[in-house]
C-alpha positions as CSV (number, residue, x, y, z in Angstrom):
1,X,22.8,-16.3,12.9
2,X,22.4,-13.6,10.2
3,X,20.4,-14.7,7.6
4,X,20.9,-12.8,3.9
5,X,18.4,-11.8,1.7
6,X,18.6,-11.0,-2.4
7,X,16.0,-8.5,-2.9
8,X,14.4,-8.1,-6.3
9,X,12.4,-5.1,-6.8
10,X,11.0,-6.0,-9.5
11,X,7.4,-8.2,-10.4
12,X,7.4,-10.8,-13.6
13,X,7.7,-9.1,-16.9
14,X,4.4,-10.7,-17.4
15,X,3.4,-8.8,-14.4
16,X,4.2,-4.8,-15.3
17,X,3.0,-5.7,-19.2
18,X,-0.4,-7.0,-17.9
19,X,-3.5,-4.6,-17.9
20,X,-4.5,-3.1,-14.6
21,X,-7.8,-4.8,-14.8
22,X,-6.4,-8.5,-15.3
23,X,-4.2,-7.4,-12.4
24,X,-7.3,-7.1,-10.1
25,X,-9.1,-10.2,-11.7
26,X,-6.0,-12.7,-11.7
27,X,-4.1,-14.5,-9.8
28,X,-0.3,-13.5,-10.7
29,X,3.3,-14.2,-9.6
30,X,6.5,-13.3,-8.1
31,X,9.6,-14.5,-7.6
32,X,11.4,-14.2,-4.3
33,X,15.1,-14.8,-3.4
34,X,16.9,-15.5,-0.6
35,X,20.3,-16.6,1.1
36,X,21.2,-18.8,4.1
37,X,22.9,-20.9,6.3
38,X,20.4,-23.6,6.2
39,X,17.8,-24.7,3.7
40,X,14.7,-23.4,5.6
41,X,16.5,-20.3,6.5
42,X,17.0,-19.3,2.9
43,X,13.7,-20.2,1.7
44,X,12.2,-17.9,4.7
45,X,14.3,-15.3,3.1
46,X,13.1,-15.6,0.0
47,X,9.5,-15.8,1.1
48,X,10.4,-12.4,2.8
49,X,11.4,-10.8,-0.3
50,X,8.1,-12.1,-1.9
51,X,6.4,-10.4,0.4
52,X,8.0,-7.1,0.4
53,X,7.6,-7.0,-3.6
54,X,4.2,-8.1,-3.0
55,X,2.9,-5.4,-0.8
56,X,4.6,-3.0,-2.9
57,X,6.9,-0.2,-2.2
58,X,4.6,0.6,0.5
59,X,7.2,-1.5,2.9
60,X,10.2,-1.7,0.8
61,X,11.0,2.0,-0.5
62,X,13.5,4.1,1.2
63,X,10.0,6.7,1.1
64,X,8.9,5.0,4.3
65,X,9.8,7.2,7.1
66,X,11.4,6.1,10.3
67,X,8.5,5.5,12.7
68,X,7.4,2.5,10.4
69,X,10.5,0.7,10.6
70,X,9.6,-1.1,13.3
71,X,6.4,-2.2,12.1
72,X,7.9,-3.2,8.8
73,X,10.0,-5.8,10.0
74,X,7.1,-7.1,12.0
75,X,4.9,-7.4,8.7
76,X,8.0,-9.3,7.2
77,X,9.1,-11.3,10.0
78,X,5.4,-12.7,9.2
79,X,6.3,-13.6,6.0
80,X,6.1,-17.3,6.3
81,X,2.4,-17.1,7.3
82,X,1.6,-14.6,4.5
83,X,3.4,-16.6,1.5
84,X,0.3,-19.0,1.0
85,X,1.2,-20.5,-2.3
86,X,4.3,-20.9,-3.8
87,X,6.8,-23.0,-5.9
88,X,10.1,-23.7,-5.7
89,X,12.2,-22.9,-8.8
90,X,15.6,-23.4,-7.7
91,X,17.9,-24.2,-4.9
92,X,21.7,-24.2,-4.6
93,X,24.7,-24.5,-2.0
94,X,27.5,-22.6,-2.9
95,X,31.1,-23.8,-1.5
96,X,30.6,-21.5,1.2
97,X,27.9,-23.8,3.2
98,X,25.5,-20.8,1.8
99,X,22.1,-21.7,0.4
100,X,19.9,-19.6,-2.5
101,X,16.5,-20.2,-3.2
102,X,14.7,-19.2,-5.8
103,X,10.6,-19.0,-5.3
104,X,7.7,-18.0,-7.5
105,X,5.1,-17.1,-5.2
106,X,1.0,-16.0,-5.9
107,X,0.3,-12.1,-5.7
108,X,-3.4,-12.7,-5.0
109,X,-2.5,-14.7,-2.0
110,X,0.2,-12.4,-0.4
111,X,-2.5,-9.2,-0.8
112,X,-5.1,-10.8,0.5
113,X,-3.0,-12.0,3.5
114,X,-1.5,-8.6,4.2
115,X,-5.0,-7.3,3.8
116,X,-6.3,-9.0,6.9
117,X,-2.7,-7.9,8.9
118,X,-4.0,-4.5,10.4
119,X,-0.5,-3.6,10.8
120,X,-0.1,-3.9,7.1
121,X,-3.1,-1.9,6.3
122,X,-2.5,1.4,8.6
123,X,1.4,1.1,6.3
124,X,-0.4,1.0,3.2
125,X,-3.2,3.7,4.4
126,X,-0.1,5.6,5.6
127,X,1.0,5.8,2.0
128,X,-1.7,6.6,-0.3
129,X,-2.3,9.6,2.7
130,X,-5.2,7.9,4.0
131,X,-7.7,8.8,1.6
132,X,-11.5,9.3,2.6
133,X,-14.2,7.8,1.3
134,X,-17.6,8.5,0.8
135,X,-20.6,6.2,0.7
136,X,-24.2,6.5,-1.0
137,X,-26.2,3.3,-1.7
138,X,-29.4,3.9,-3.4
139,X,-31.3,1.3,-0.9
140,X,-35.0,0.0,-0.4
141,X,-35.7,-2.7,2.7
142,X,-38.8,-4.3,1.8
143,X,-41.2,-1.5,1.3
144,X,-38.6,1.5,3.0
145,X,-37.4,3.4,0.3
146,X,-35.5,5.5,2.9
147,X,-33.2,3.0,4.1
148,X,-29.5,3.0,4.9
149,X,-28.8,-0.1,6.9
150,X,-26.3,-1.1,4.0
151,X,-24.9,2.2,3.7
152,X,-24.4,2.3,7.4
153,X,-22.8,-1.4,8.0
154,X,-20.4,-0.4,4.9
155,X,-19.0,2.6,6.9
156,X,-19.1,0.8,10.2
157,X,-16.6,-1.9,8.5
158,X,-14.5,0.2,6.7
159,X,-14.5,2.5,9.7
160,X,-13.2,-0.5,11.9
161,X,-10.1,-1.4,9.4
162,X,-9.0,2.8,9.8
163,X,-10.3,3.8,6.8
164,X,-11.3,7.6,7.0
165,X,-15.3,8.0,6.1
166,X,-17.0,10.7,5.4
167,X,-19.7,11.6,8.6
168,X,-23.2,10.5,8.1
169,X,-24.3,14.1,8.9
170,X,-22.4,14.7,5.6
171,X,-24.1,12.4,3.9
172,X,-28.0,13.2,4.9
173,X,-27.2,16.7,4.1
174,X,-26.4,15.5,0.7
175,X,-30.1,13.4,0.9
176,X,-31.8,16.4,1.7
177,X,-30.9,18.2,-1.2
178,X,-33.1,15.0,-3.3
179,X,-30.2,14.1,-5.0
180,X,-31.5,10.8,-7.6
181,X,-28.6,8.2,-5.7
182,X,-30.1,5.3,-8.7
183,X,-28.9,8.1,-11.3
184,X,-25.3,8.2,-9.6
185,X,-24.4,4.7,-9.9
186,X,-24.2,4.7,-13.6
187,X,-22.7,8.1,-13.8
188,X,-19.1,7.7,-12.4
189,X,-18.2,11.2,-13.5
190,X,-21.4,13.0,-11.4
191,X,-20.5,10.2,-8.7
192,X,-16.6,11.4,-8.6
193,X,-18.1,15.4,-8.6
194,X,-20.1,14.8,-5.3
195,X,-17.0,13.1,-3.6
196,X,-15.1,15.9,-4.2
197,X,-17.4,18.4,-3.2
198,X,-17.5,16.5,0.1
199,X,-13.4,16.3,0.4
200,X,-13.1,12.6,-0.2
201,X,-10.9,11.0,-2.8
202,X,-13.1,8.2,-2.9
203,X,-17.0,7.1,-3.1
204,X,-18.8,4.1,-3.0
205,X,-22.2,4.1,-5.0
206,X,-24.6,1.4,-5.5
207,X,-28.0,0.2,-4.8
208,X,-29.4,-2.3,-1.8
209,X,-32.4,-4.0,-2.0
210,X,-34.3,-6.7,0.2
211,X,-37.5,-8.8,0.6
212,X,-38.9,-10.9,2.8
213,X,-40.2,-14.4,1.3
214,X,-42.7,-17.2,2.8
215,X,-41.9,-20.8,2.6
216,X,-43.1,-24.4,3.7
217,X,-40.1,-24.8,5.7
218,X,-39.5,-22.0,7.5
219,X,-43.1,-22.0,9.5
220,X,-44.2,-18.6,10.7
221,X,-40.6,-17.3,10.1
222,X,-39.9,-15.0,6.7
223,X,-36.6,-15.4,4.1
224,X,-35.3,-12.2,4.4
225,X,-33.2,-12.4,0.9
226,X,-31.0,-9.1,-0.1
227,X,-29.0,-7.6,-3.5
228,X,-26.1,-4.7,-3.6
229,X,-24.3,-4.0,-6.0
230,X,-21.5,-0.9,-5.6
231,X,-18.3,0.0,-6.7
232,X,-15.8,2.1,-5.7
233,X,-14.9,5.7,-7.8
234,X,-11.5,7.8,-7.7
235,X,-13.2,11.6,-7.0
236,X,-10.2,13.2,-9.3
237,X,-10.7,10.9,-12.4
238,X,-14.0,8.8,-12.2
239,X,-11.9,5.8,-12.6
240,X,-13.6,2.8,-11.4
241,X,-11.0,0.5,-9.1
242,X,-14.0,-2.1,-8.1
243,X,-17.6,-3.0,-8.8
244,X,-19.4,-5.9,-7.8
245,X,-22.7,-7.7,-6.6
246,X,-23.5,-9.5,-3.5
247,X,-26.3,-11.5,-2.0
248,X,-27.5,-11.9,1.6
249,X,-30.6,-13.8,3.4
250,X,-31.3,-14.3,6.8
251,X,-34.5,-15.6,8.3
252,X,-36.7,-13.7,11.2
253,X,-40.6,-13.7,12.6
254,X,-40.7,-10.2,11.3
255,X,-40.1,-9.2,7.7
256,X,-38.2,-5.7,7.8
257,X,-35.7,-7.2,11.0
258,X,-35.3,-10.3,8.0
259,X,-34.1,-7.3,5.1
260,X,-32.6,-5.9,7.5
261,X,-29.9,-9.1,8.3
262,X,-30.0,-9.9,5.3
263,X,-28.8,-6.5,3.8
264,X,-26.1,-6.6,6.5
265,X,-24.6,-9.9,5.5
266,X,-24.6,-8.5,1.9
267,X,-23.0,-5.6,2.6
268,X,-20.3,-7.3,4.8
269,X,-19.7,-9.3,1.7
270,X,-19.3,-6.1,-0.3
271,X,-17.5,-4.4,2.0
272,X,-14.6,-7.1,2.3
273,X,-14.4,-7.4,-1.2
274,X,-14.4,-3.2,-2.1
275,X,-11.5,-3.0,0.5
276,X,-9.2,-5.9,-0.8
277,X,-9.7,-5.1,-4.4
278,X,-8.9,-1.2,-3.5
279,X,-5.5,-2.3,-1.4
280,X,-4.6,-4.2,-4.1
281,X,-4.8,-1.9,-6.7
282,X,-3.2,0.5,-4.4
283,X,-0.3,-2.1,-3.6
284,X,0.0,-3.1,-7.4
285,X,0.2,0.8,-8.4
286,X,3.7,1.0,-6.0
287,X,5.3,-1.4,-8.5
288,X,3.9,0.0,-11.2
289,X,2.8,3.5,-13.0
290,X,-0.1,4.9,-11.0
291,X,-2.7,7.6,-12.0
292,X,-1.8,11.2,-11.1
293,X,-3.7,14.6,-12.0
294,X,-2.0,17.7,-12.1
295,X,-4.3,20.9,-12.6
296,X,-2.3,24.1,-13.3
297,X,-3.6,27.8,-13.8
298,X,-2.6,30.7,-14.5
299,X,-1.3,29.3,-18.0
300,X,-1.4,30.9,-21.5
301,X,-1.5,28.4,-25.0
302,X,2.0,28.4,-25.3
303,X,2.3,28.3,-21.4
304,X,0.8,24.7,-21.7
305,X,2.7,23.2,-24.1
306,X,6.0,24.4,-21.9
307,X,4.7,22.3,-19.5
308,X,3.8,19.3,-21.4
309,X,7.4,19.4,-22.7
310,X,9.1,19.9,-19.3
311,X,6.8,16.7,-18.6
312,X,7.3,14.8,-21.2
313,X,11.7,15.7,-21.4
314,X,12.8,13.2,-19.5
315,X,11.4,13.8,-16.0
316,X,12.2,10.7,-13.7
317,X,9.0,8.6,-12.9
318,X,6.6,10.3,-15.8
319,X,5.7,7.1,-18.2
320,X,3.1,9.2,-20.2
321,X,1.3,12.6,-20.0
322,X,-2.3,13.1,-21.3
323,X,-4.2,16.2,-22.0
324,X,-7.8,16.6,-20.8
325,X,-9.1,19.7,-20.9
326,X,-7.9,23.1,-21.2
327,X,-10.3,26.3,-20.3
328,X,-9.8,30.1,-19.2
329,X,-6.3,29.3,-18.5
330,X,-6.6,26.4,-16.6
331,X,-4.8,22.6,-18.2
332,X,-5.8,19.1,-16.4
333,X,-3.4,16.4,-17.2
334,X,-3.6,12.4,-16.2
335,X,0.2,11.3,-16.0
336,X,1.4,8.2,-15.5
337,X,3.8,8.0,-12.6
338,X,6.0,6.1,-11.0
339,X,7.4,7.1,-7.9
340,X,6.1,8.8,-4.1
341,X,3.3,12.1,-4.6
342,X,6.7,14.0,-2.9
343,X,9.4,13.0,-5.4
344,X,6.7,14.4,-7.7
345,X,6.0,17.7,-5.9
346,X,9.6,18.0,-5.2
347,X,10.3,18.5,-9.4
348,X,7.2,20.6,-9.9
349,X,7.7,23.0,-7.1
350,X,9.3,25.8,-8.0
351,X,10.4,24.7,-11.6
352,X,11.2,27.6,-13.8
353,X,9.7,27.1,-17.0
354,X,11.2,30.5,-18.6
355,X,8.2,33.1,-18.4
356,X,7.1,31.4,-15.3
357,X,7.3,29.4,-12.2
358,X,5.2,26.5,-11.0
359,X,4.0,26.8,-7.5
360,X,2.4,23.8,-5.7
361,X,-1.2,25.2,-4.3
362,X,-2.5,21.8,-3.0
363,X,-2.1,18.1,-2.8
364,X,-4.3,14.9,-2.3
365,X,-3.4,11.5,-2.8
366,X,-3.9,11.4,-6.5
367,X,-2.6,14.5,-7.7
368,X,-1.6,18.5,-7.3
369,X,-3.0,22.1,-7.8
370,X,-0.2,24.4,-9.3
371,X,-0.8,27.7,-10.0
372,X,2.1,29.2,-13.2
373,X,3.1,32.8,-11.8
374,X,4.5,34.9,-14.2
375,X,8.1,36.0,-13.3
């Protein structure tokens, strides 16, 4: 039986007007639609088309190339699993036999749900050009300042979902040079500046910390009781996309093995929650303006405003365009777009801007180098 489904690309008004941080913090919703013979078929349509909004374009755009076709209709033919919570708003039998339902479903509850789906994740890595991350935790186990079983068991997990982390060795090399990790986590834009230096879009900063207790109850055995806090930094901007404290304990004969447990269950706490609220930042910013930075050289004064105007004419996608700096020729602009990185690069490459041409030098996930050659 061929079952029909309504898409409808578009999240609740309520949705696309709502600040990115109440995005990540709230539960919001969506409506689904969907056609069919019977009741239950249409209503697994339009749980389908909740979830395709849901995840984003990441499943749903026509940017998606061909060898994930196949696993795109396996994330959806899940659909029934990953709709969690949702309401019915309408339902209607035409004179044809065919039904349309009409569902508001929860956003939170799809993400999360796609989140766990590894198949989902590797589409949605896919995407955002699977970005790597680096990690530094400022971290003490009882009375080891020199610590990184927190740091370690963050990469190990992240590592194991196919995210791309920067090597250990990397890392250390970075230690050795006595780099103050406590003065990083308050200082998103130094944190951002080491990521970059490193090659990774993203970094995770924070600080760990355990002790081992007595008590009555537990005997000879110590409360090993532990603390991390981290959040997660985009290297281009400093933007934060997640921040948040967990706690851990674990009990042992021995006090360090007792920090050490107990910073592991903290930081598999942390490390769940870092990677869901990143995804779904990542998913919301498909179906909405994302965060790009362009960095052009070669540019005179009146060179940059030629480009800010070719920006902000009319190019498809660009919601806004915002100056940061400009210095010995070089303009960095934060644009709001909405769209694929290559439907971007595709208008900026090799647009004649009258005294010059804009070449693309380099790309990462959250922007472009350009370089303005004189004609």
């Amino acid at each position: 039986m061929k079952v029909l489904s309504i898409p409808r690309r578009k999240i609740l008004v309520s949705l696309l007007l709502m600040p990115i941080a109440l995005l990540v913090a709230q539960s919001q919703t969506i409506v689904g639609e969907g056609m069919g013979m019977t009741r239950d078929v249409a209503l697994s349509a339009a749980k389908r088309d909740a979830v395709e909004q849901g995840v984003g374009v990441v499943i749903a755009s026509e940017t998606v190339v061909k060898n994930f076709m196949v696993e795109r209709d396996k994330i959806l033919s899940k659909a029934n699993g990953f709709v969690k919570s949702w309401e019915e708003l309408s339902a209607s039998q035409g004179p044809d036999g065919l039904w349309t339902i009409k569902i508001s479903a929860e956003v939170t509850a799809i993400l999360d749900e796609l989140v766990k789906d590894q198949l989902a994740l590797d589409l949605l890595l896919s995407w955002v050009r699977q970005p790597r991350f680096m990690i530094m935790i400022d971290e003490t186990n009882i009375d080891d300042p020199n610590s990184s079983v927190a740091e370690t068991e963050i990469g190990r997990l992240l590592g194991s979902r196919n995210f791309d982390i920067v090597s250990p060795t990397q890392t250390e090399a970075l230690r050795q040079r006595n780099v103050d990790l406590a003065s990083i986590q308050g200082d998103p834009i130094n944190a951002a500046g080491m990521a970059a230096e490193f090659g990774a879009e993203y970094i995770i900063t924070g600080n760990a910390t355990s002790k081992a207790v007595t008590h009555p109850m537990l005997g000879s055995r110590l409360s090993g009781q532990a603390n991390i806090t981290a959040q997660v930094v985009r290297a281009d901007n400093a933007q934060i996309l997640a921040q948040e404290t967990f706690h851990g304990k674990s009990t042992h004969i021995d006090g360090p093995t007792a920090g050490v447990n107990a910073l592991k269950e903290a930081a598999g706490k942390l490390s769940d929650y870092l990677m869901m609220e990143t995804v779904r930042r990542w998913s919301l910013e498909q179906s909405n303006a994302r965060l790009l930075t362009l960095k052009i050289s070669g540019l005179s004064y009146q060179g940059r405003k030629q480009v800010l105007d070719f920006l902000n004419g009319g190019l498809e996608g660009v919601q806004s365009v915002e100056q940061r700096s400009f210095a010995s020729g070089v303009v960095t602009l934060a644009v709001e777009f909405t769209g694929s990185n290559e439907s971007l690069g595709m208008a900026l490459d090799g647009h004649d801007l009258g005294g010059f041409v804009l070449y693309i030098q380099g790309e990462t996930p959250n922007g472009f180098e350009l370089m303005a050659q004189a004609k």
